[in-house]
PAVO-191493 format. One line per 3 residues: number of its first residue (from 1); for each residue x, y, z of N, C-alpha, C. Coordinates in nm, 4 decimals. Layout:
N
NUM = X Y Z X Y Z X Y Z | ...
***
This chain:
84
1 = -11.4876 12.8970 -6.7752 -11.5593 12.9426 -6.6605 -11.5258 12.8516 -6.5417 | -11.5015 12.8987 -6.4189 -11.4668 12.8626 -6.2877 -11.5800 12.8249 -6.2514 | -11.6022 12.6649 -6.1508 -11.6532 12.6058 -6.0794 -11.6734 12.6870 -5.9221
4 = -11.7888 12.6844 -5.9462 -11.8067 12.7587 -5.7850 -11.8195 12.6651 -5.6576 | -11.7358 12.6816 -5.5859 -11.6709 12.5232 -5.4508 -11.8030 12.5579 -5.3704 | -11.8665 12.4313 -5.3563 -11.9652 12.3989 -5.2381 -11.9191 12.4672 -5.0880
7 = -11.9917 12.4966 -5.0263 -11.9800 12.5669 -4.9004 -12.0635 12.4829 -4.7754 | -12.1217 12.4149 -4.8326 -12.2064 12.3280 -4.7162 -12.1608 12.2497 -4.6626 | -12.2021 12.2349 -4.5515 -12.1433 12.1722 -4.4559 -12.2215 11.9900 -4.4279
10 = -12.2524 11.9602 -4.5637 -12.3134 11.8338 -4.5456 -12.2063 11.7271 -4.6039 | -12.2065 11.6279 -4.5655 -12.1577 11.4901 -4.6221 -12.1698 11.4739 -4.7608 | -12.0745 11.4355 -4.8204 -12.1062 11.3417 -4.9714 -12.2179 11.2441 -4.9741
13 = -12.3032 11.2276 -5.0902 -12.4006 11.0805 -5.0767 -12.2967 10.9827 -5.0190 | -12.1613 10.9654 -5.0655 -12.0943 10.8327 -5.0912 -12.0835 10.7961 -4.9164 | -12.0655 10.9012 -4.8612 -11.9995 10.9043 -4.7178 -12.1205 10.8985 -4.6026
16 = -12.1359 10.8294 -4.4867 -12.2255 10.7809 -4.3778 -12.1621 10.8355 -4.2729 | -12.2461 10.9190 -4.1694 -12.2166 10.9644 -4.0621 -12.1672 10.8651 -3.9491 | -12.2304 10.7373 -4.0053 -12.1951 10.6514 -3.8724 -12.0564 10.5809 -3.9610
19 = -12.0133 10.5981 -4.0490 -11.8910 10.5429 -4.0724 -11.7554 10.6168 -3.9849 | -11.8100 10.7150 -3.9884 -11.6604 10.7893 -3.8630 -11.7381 10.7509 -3.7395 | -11.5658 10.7031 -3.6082 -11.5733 10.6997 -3.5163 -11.6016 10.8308 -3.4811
22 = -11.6230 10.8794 -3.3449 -11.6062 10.9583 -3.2678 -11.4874 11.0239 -3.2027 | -11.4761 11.0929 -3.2652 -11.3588 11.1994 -3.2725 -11.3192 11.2542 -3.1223 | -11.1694 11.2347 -3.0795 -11.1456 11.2998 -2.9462 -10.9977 11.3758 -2.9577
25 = -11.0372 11.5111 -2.8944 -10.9613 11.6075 -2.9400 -10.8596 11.5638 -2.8307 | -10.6778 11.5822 -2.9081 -10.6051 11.6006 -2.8064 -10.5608 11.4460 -2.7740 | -10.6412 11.3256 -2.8876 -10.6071 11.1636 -2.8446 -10.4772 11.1559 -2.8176
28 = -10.4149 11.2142 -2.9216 -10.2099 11.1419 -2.9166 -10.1369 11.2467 -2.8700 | -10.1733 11.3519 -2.7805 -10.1348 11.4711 -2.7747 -10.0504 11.4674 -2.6855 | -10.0159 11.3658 -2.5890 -9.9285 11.3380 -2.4790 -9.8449 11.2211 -2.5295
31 = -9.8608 11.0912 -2.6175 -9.7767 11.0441 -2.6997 -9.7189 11.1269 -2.7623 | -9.7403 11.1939 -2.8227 -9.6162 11.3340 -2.9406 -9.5812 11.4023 -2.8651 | -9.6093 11.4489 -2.7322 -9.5555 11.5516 -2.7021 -9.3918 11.4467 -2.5881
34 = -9.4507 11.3373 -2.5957 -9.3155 11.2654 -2.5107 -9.2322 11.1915 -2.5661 | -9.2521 11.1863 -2.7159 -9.1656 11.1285 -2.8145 -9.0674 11.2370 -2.8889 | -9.1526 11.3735 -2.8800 -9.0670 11.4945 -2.9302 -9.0183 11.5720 -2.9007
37 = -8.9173 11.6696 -2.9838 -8.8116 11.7636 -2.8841 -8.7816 11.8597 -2.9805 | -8.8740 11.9942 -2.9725 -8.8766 12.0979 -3.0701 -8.7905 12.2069 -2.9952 | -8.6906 12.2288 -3.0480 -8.5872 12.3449 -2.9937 -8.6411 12.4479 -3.0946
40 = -8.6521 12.5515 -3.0642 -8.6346 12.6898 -3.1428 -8.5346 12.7932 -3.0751 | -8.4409 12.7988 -3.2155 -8.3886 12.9136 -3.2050 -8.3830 13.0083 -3.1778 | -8.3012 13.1565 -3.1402 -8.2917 13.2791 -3.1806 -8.2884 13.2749 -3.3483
43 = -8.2991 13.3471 -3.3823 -8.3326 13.4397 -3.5333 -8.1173 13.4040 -3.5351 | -8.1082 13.5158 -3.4872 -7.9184 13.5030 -3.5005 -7.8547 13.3524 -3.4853 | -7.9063 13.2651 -3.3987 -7.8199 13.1577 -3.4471 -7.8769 13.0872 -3.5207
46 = -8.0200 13.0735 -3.5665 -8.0350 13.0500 -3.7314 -7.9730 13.0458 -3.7977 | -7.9452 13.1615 -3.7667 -7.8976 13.2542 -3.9343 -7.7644 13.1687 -3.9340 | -7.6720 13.1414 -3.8510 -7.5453 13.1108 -3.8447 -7.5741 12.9244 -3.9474
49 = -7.6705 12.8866 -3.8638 -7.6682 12.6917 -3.9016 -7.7866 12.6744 -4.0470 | -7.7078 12.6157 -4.1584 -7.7397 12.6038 -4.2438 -7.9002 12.4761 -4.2583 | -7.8568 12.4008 -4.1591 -7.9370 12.2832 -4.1252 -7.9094 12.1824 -3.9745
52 = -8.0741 12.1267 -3.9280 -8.0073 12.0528 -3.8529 -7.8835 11.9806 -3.8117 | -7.8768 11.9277 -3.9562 -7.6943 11.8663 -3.9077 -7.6425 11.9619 -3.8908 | -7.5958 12.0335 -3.9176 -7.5294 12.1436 -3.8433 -7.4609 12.1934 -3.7419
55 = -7.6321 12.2291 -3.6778 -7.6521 12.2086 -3.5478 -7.6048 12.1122 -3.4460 | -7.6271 11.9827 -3.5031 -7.6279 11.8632 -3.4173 -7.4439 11.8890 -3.4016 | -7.3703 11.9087 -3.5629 -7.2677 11.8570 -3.5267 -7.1761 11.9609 -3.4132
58 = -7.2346 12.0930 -3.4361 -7.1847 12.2117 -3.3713 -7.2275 12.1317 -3.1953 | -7.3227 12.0783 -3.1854 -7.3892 12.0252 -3.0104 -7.2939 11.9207 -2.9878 | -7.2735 11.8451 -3.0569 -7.1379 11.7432 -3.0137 -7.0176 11.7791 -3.0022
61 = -7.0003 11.8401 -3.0627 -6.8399 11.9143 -3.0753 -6.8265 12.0203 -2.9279 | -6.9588 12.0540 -2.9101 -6.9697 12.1425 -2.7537 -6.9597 12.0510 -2.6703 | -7.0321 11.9341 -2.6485 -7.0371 11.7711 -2.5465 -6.9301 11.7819 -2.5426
64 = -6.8108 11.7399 -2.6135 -6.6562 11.6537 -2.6304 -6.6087 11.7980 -2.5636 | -6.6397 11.9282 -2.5467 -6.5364 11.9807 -2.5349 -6.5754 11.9737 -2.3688 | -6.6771 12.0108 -2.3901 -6.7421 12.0290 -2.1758 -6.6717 11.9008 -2.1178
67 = -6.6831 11.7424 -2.1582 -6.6572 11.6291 -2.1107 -6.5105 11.6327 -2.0929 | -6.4028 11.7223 -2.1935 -6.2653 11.6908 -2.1649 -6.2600 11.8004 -2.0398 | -6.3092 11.9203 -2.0376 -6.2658 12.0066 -1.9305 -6.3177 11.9465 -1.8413
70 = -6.3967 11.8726 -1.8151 -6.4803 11.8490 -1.6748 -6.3786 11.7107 -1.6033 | -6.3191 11.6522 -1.7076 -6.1864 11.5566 -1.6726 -6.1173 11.6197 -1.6647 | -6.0529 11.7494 -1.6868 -5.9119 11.8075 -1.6640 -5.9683 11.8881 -1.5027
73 = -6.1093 11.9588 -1.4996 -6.1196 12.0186 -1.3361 -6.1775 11.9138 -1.2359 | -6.1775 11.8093 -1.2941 -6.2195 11.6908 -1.1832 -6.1396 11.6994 -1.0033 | -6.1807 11.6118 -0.9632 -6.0891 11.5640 -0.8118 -5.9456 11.5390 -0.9384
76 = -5.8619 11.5704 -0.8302 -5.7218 11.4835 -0.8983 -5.7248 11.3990 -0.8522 | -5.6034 11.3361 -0.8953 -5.5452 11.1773 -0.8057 -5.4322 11.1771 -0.7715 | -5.3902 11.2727 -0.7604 -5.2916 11.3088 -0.6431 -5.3003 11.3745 -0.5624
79 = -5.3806 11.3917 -0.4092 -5.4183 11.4503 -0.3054 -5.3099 11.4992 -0.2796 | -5.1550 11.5137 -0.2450 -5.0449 11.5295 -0.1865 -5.0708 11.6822 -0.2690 | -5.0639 11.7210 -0.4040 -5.0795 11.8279 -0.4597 -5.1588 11.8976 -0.4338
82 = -5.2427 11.9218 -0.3755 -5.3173 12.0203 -0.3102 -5.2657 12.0779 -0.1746 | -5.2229 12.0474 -0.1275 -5.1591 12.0249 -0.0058 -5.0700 12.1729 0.0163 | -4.9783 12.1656 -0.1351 -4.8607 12.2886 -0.1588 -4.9239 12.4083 -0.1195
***
């Protein structure tokens, strides 16, 4: 036979109301929210990345590629070539 779970909303004997501080909603809620960085997906590129690493390594491999084109359409350093 199954134990029927208490529903009341009172304290254990063992436990004292004045042993909890005073509770404030929302305390670390601006610490976590400036320490963290929750990206969500589309559903479709989910589906593509097996796991964060993944991801990460697919985001670096995009960095290295933007950083070489952005050195190849830079200023040149030969002003005379523009010139033609």
């Amino acid at each position: 036979m199954k134990k029927a779970k208490s529903r009341s909303d009172e304290l254990r004997p063992a436990y004292k109301l004045s042993d909890f501080k005073k509770l404030e909603r929302g305390k670390y809620y601006e610490r976590v929210r400036a320490n963290s960085n929750v990206v969500v997906l589309d559903p479709e590129v989910a589906a593509v990345f097996p796991n964060s690493e993944a991801v990460n390594k697919a985001l670096h491999s995009l960095m290295d590629v933007g950083s070489r084109l952005s050195r190849l359409t830079s200023t040149p350093t030969h002003p005379a070539r523009l010139r033609r």
